[in-house]
C-alpha positions in Angstrom: 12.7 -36.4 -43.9 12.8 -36.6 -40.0 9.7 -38.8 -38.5 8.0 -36.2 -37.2 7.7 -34.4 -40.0 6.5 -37.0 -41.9 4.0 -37.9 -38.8 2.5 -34.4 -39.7 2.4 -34.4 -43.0 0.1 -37.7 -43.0 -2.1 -36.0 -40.9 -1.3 -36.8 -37.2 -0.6 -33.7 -35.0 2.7 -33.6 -33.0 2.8 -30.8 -30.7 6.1 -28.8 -31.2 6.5 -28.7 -27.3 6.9 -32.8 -27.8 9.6 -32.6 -30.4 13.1 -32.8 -29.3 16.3 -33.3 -32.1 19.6 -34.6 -31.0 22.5 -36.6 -32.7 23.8 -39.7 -31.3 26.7 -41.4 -32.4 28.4 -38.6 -34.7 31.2 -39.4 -36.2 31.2 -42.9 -34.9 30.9 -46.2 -38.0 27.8 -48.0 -37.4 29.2 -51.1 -35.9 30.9 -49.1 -32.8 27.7 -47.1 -32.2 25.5 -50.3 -32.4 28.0 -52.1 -29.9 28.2 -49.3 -27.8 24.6 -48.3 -28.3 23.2 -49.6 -24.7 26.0 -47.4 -22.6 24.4 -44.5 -24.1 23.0 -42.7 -21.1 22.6 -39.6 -23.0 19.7 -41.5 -25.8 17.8 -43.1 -22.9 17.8 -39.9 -20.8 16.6 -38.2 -23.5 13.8 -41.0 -24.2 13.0 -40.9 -20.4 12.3 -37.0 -20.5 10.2 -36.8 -24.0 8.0 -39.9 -22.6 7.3 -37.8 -19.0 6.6 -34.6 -21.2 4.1 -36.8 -23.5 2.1 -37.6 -20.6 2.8 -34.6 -18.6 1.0 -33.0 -22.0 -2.2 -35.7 -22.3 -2.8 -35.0 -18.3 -2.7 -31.4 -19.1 -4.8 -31.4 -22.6 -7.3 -34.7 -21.5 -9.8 -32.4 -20.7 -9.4 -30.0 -23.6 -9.9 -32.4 -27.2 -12.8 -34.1 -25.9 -15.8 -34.2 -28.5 
């Protein structure tokens, strides 16, 4: 079960505009992708943009949730 899923289904909310599936290292044995795994520019792209839409999304909602 992906991690977000489960995130949800123990009650933590994970906004669907902050999800974001890809596949790295398809088709590749887990040795090569672990050696290779810091040349990866794709992955940390990727990490880079779903942490600025995280906080791009809490500057947005801050305001919004309070009690």
């Amino acid at each position: 079960m992906p991690y977000v899923m489960q995130l949800k289904y123990s009650g933590v909310y994970v906004p669907n505009e902050l999800i974001e599936a890809f596949y790295i290292n398809e088709g590749v044995n887990y040795n090569l992708a672990n050696k290779n795994f810091n040349k990866e520019k794709e992955f940390f792209d990727r990490a880079n943009s779903l942490l600025e839409n995280l906080l791009t999304y809490l500057e947005e909602n801050k305001f919004k949730n309070k009690i």
